[in-house]
OpenMM code with the backbone's topology and positions (N, CA, C; nanometers):
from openmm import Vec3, app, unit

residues = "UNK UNK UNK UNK UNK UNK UNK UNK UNK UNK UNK UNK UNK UNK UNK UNK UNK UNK UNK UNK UNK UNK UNK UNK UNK UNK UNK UNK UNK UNK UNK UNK UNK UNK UNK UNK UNK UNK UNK UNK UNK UNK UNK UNK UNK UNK UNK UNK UNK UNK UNK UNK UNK UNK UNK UNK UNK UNK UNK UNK UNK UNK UNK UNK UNK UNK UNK UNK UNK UNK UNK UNK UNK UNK UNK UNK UNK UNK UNK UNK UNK UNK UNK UNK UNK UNK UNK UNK UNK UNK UNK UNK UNK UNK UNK".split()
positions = [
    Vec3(-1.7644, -1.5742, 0.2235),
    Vec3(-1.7172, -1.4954, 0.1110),
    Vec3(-1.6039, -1.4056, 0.1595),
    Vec3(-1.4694, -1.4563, 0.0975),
    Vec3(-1.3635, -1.3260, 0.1610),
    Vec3(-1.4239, -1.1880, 0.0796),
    Vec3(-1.3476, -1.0886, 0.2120),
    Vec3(-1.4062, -0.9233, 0.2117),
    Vec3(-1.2917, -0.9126, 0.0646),
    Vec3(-1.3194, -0.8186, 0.0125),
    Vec3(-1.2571, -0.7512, -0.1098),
    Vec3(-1.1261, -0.6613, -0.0118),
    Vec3(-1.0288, -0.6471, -0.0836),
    Vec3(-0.9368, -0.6044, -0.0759),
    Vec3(-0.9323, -0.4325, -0.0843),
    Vec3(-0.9131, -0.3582, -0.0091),
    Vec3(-0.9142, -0.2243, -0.0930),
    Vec3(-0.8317, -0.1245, -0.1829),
    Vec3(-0.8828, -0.0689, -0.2493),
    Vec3(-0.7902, 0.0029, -0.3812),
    Vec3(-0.6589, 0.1204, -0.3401),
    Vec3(-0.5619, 0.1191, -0.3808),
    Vec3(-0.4659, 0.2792, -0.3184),
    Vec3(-0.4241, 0.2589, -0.4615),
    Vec3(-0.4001, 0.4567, -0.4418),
    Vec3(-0.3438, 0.5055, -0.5618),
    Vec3(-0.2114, 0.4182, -0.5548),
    Vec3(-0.1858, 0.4102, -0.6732),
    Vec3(-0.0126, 0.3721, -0.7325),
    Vec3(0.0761, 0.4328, -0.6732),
    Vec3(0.1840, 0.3188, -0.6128),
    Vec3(0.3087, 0.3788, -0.5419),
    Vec3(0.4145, 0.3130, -0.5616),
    Vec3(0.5203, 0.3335, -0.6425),
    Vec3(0.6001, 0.2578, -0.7150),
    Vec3(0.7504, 0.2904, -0.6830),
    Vec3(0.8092, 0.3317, -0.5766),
    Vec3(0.9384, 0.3709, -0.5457),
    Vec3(1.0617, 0.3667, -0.6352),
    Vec3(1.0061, 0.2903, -0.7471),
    Vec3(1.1365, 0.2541, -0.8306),
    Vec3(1.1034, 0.3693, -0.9616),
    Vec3(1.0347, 0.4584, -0.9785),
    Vec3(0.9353, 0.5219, -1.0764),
    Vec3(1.0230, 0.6411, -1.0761),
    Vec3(1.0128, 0.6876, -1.2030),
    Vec3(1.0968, 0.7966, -1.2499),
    Vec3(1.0065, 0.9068, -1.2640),
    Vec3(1.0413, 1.0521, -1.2286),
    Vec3(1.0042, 1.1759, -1.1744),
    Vec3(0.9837, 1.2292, -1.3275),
    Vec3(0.9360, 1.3658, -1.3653),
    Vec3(0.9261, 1.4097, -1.4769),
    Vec3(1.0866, 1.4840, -1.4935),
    Vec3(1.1968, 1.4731, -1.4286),
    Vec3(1.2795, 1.5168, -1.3941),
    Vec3(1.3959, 1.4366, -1.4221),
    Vec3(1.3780, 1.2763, -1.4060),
    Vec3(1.4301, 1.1859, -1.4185),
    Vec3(1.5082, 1.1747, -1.2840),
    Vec3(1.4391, 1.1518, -1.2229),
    Vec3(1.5237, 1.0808, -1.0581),
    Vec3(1.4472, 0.9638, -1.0039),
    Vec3(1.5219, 0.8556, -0.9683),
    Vec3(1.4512, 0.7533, -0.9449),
    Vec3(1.4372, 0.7152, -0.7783),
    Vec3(1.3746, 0.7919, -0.7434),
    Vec3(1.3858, 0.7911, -0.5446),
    Vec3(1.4188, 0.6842, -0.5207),
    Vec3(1.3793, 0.5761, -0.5351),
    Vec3(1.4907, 0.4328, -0.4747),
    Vec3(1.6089, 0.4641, -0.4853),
    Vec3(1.6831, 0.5096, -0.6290),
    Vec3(1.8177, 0.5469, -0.6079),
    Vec3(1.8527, 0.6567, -0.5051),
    Vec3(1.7417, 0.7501, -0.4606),
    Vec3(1.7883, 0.8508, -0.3600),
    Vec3(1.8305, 0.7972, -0.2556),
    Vec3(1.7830, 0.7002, -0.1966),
    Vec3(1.7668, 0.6071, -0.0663),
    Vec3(1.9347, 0.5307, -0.0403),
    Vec3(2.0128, 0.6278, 0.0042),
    Vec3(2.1820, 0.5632, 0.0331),
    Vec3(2.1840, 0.4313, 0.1520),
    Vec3(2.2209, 0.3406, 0.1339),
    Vec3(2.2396, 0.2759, 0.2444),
    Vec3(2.3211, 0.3534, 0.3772),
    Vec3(2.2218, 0.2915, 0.4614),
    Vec3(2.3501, 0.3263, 0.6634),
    Vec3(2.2300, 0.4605, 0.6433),
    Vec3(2.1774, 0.5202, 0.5453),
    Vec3(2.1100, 0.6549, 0.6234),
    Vec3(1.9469, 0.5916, 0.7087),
    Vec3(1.9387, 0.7495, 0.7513),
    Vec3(1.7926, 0.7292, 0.8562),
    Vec3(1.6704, 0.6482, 0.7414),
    Vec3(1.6639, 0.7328, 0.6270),
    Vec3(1.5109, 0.7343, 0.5465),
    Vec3(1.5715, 0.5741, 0.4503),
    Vec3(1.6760, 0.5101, 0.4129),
    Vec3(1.6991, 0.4100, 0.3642),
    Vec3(1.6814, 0.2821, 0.5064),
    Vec3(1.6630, 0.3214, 0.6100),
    Vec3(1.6610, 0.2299, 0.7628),
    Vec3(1.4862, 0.2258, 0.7841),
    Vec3(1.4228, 0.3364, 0.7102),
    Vec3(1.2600, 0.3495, 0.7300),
    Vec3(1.2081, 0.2532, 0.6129),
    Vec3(1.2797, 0.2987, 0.4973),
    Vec3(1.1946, 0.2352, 0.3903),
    Vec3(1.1791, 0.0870, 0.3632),
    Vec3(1.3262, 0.0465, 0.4058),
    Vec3(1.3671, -0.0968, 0.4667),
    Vec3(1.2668, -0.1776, 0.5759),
    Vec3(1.2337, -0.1118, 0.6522),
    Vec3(1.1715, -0.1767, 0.8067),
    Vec3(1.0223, -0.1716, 0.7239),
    Vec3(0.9386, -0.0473, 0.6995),
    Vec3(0.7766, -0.0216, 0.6355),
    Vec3(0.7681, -0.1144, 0.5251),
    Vec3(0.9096, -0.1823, 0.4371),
    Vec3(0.9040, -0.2606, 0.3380),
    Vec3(0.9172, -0.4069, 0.3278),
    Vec3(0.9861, -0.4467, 0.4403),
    Vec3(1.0448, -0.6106, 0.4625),
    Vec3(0.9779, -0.6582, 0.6221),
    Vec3(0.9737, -0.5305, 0.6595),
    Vec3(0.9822, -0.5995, 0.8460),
    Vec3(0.8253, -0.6127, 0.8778),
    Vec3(0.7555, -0.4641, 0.8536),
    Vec3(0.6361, -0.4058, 0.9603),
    Vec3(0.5185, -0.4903, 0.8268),
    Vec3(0.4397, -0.5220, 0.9540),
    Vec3(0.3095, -0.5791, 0.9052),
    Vec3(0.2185, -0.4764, 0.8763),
    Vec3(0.1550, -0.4372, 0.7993),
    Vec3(0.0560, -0.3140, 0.7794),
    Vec3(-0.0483, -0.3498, 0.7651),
    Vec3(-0.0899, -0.4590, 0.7144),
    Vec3(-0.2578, -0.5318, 0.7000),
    Vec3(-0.3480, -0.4791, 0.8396),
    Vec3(-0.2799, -0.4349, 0.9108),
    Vec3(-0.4007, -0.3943, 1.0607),
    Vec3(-0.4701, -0.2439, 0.9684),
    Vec3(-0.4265, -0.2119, 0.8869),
    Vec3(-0.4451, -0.0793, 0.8220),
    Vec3(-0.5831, -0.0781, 0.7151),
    Vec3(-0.5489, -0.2131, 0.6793),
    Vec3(-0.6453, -0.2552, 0.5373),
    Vec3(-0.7911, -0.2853, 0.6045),
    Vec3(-0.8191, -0.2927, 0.7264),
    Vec3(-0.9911, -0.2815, 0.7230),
    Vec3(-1.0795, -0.1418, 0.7324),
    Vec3(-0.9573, -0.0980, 0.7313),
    Vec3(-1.0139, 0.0686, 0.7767),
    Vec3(-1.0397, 0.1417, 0.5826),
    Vec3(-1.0268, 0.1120, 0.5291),
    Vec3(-1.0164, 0.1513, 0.4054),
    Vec3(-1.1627, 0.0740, 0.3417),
    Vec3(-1.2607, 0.1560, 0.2592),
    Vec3(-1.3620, 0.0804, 0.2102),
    Vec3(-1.3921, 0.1630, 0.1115),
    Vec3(-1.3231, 0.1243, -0.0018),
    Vec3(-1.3414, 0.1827, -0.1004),
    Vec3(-1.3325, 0.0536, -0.2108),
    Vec3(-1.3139, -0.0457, -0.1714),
    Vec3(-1.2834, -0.1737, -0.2987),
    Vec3(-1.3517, -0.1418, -0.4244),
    Vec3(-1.5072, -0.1098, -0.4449),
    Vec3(-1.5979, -0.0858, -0.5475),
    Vec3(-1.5969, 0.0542, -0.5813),
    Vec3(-1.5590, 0.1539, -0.5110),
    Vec3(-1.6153, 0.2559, -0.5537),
    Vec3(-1.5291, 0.3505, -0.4428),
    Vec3(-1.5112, 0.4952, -0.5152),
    Vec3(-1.4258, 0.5915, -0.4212),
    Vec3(-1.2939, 0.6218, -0.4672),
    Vec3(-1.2515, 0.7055, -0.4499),
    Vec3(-1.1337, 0.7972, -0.4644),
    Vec3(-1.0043, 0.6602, -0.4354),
    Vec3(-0.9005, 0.6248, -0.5110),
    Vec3(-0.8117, 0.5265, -0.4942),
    Vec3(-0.7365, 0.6118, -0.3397),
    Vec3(-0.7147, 0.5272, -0.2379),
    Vec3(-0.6109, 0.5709, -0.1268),
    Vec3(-0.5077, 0.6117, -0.1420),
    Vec3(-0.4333, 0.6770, -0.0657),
    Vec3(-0.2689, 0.6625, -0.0454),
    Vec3(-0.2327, 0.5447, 0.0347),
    Vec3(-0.1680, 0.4885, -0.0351),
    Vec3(-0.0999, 0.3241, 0.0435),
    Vec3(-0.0364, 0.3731, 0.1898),
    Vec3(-0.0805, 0.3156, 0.2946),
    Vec3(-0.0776, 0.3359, 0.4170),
    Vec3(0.1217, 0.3206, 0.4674),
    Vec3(0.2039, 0.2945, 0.3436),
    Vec3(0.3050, 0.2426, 0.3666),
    Vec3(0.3699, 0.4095, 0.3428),
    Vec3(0.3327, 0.4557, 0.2300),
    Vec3(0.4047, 0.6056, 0.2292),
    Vec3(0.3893, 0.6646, 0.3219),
    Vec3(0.2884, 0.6925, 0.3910),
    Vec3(0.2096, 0.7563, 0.4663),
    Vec3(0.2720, 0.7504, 0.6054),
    Vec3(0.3222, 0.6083, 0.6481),
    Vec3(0.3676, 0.5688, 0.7550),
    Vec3(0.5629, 0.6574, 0.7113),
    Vec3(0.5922, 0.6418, 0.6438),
    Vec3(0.7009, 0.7009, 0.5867),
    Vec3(0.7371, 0.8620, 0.6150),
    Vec3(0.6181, 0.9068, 0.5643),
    Vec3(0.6285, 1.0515, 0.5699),
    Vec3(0.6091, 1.0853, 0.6994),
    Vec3(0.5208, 1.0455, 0.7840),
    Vec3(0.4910, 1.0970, 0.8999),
    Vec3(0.6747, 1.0671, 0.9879),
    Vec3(0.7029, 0.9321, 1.0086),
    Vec3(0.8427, 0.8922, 1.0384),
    Vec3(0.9467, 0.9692, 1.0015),
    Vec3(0.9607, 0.9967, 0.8748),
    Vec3(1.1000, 1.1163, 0.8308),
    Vec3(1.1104, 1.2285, 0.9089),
    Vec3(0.8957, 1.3235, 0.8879),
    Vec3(0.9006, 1.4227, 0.9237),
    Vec3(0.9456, 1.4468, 1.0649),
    Vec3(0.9003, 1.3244, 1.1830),
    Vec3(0.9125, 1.3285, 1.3068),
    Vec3(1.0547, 1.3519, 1.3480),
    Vec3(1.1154, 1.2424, 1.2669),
    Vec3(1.2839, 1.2702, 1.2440),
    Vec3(1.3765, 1.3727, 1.2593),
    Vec3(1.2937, 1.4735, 1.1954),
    Vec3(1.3249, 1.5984, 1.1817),
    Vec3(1.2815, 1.7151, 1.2213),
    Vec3(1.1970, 1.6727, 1.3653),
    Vec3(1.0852, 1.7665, 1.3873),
    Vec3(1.0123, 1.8506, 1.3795),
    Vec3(0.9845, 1.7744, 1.2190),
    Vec3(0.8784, 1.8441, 1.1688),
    Vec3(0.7303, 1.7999, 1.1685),
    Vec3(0.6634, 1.8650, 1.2358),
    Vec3(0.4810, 1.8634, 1.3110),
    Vec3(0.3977, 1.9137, 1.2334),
    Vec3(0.4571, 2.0189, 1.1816),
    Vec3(0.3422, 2.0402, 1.1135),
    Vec3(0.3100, 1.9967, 0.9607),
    Vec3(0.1318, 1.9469, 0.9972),
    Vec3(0.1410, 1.9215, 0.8677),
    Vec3(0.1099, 2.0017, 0.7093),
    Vec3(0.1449, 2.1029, 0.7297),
    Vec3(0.1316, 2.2275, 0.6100),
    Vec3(0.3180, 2.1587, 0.5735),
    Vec3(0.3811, 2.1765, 0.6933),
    Vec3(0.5402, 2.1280, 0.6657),
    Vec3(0.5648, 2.0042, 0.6022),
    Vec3(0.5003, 1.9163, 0.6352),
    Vec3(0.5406, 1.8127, 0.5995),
    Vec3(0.4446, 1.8086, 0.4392),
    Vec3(0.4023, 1.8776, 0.3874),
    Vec3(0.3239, 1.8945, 0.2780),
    Vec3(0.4559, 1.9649, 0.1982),
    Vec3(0.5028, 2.0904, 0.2486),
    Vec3(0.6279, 2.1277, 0.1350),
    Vec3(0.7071, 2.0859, 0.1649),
    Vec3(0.7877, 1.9282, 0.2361),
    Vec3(0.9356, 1.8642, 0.2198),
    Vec3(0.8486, 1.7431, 0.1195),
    Vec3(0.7429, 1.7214, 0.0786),
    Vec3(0.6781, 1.6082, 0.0168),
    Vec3(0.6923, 1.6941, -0.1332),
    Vec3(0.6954, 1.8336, -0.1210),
    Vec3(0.6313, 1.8829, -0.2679),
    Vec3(0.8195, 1.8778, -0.3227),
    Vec3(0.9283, 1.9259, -0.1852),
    Vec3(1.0418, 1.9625, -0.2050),
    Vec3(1.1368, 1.8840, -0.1650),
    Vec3(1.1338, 1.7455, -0.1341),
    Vec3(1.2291, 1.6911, -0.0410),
    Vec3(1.2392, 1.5823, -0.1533),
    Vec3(1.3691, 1.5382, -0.2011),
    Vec3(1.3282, 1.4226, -0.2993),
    Vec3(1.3379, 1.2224, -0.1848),
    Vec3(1.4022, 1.2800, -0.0883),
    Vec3(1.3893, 1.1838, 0.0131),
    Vec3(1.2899, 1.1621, 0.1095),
] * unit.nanometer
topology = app.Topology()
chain = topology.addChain("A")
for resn in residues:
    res = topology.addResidue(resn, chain)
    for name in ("N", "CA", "C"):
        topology.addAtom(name, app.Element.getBySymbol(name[0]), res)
C-alpha cells in the first residue's frame, strides 16, 4: 500500500497580496532571491523532506518545505540569524 502523501498549507508564488503585488513579479532576473527560487523550483530535489511530515489524515496543514528552504537561504544571504529577524523581513520584505 503506497504511504499517503502529506498535506502543506497553500503556497502559490504567483498569488496576489491584499495589496496587489504579485511576488513572482518581485523576483528580477540575474538577482540573488530570483537564482534561489529558480534552483528550490526546477533543480533541488526536496522529497527527502516529505517523510518527516505526518500529518496526511489529520493535523495542522505544513509550510511547504520549499519556502522554508527559501527563507532560511535569503536570510543567510544577508546575515540574518536570527530567527525573531527573519520573522520581520517575512512580515516586511516583499522578496
Amino acid at each position: 500500500m503506497p504511504k499517503a502523501k502529506p498535506r502543506f498549507r497553500p503556497y502559490n508564488p504567483d498569488q496576489n497580496a491584499m495589496v496587489v503585488i504579485n511576488y513572482q513579479d518581485q523576483l528580477q532576473p540575474g538577482t540573488f532571491e530570483h537564482a534561489v527560487h529558480y534552483l528550490i523550483e526546477h533543480k533541488l530535489d526536496l522529497s527527502v523532506f516529505l517523510p518527516k511530515y505526518r500529518n496526511e489524515d489529520t493535523g495542522r496543514l505544513a509550510y511547504d518545505p520549499a519556502i522554508l528552504l527559501k527563507i532560511i537561504l535569503f536570510a543567510y544571504s544577508r546575515g540574518i540569524t536570527s530567527s525573531r529577524e527573519r520573522q520581520w523581513c517575512c512580515e516586511t520584505n516583499i522578496t
